[in-house]
Backbone as CSV, one residue per row, in Angstrom:
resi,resn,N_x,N_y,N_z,CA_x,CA_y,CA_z,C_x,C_y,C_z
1,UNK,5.353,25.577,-3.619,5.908,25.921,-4.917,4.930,25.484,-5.999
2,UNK,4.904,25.966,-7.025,3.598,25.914,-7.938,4.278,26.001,-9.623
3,UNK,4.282,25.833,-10.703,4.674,25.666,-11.854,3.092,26.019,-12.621
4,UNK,3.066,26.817,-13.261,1.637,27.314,-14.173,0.396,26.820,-13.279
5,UNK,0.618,26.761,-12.303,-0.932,26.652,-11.368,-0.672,25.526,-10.838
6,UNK,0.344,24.758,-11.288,-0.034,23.172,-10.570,1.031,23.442,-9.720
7,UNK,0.860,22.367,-8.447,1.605,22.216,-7.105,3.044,21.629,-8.024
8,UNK,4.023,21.432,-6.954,5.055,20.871,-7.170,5.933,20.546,-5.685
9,UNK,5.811,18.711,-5.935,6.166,18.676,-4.748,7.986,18.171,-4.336
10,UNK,8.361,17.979,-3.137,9.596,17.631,-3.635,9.527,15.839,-2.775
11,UNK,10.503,15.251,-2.933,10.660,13.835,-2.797,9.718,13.500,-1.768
12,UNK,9.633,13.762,-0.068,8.907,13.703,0.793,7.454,13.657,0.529
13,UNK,7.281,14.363,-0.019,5.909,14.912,0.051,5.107,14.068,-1.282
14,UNK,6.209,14.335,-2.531,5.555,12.953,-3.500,5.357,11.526,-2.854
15,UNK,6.464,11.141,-2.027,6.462,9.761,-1.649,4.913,9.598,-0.712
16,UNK,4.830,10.561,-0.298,3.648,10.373,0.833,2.516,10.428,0.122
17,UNK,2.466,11.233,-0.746,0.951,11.477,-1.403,0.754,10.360,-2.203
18,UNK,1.845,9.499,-2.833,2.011,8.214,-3.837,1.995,7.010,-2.606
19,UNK,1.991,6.958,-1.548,2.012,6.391,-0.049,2.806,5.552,-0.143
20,UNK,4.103,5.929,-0.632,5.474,4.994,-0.872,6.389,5.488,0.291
21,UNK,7.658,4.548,0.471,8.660,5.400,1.102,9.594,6.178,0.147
22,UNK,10.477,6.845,0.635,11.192,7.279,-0.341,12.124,6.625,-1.011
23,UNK,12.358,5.031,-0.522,13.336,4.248,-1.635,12.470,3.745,-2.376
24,UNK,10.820,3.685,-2.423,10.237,3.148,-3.467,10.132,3.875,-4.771
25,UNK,10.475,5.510,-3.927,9.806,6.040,-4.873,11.182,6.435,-6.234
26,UNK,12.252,6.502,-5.197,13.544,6.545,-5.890,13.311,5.106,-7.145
27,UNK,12.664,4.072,-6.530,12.799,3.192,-7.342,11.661,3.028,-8.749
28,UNK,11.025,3.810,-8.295,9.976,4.315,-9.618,10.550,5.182,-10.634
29,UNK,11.396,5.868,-10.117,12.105,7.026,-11.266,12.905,6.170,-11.200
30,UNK,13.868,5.219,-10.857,15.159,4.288,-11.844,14.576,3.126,-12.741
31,UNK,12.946,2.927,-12.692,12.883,1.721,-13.483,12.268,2.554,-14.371
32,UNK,11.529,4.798,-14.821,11.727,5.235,-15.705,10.052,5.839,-15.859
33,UNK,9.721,5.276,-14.701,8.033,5.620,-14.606,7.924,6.998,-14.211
34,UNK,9.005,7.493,-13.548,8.699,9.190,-12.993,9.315,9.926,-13.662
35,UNK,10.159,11.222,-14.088,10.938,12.099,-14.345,10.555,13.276,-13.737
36,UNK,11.242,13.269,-12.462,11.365,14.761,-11.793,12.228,15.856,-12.173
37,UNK,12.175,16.505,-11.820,12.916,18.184,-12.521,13.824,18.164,-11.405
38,UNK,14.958,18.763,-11.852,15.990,18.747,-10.639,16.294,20.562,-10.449
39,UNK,16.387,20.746,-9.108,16.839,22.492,-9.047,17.936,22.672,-9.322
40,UNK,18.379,24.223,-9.172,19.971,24.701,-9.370,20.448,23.520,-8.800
41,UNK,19.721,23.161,-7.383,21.066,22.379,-5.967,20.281,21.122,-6.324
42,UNK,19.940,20.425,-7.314,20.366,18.801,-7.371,18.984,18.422,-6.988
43,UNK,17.704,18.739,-5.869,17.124,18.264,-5.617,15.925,18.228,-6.412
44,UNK,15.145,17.057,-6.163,14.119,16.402,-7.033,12.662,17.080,-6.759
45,UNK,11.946,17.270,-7.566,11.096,18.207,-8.087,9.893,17.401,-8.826
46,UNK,8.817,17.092,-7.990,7.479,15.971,-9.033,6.579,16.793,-9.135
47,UNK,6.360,17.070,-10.321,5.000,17.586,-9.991,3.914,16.567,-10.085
48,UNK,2.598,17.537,-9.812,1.393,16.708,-9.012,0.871,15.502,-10.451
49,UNK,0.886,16.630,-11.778,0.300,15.841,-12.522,1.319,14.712,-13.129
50,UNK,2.254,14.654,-12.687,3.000,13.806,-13.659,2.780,12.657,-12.676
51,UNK,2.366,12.677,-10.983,2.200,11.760,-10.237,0.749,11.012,-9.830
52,UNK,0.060,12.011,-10.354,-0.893,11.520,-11.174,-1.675,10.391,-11.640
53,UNK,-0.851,10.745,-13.453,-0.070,10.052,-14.420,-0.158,8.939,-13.848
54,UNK,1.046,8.817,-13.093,1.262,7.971,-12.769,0.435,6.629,-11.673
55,UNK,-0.269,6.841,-10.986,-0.999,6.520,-10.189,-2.330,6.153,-11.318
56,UNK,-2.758,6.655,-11.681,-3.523,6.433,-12.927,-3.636,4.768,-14.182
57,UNK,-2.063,5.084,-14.391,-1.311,4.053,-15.141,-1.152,2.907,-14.014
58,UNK,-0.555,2.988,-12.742,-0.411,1.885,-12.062,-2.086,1.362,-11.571
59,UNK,-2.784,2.094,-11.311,-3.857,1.484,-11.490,-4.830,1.034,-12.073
60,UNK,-4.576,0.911,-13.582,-5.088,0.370,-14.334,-4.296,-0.711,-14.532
61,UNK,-2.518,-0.673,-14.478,-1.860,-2.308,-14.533,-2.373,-2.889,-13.403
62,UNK,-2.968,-2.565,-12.391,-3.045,-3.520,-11.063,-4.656,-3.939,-11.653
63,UNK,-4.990,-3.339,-12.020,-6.818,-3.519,-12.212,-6.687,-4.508,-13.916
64,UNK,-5.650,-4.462,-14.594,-5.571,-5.818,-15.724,-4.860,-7.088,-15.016
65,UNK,-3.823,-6.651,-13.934,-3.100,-7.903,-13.218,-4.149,-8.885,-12.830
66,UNK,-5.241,-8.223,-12.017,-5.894,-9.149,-10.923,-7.143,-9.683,-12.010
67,UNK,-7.246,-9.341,-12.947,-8.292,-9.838,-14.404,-7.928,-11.574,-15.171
68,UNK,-6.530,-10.755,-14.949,-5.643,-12.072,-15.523,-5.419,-13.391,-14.705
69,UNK,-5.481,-12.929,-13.160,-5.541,-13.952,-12.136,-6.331,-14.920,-12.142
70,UNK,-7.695,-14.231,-12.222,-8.496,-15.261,-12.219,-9.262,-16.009,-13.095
């Protein structure tokens, strides 16, 4: 499935490419870091760039965390 050229994946397939399980990843969209698109039938919808985004952002907090460590 594709949205203006970009992929779009659904829960499985985000969790894997983000190399989470799927309660981590549930737990990334309840603390507000994700917003997936939901279909007619309820199910969750990431696209690539918003996961990204995201991966992007967490690795730059992990790359100021370990700055601060030492």
């Amino acid at each position: 499935m594709h949205s203006a050229g970009r992929p779009i994946l659904n829960s499985r397939q985000a969790a894997d490419y983000l190399g989470v399980s799927l309660n981590t990843l549930y737990r990334i969209e309840k603390q507000g870091d994700l917003h997936p698109f939901r279909t007619p039938g309820g199910h969750r919808r990431y696209d690539l760039k918003m996961l990204d985004d995201y991966l992007e952002g967490s690795r730059f907090f992990i790359s100021e965390s370990s700055r601060t460590e030492t």
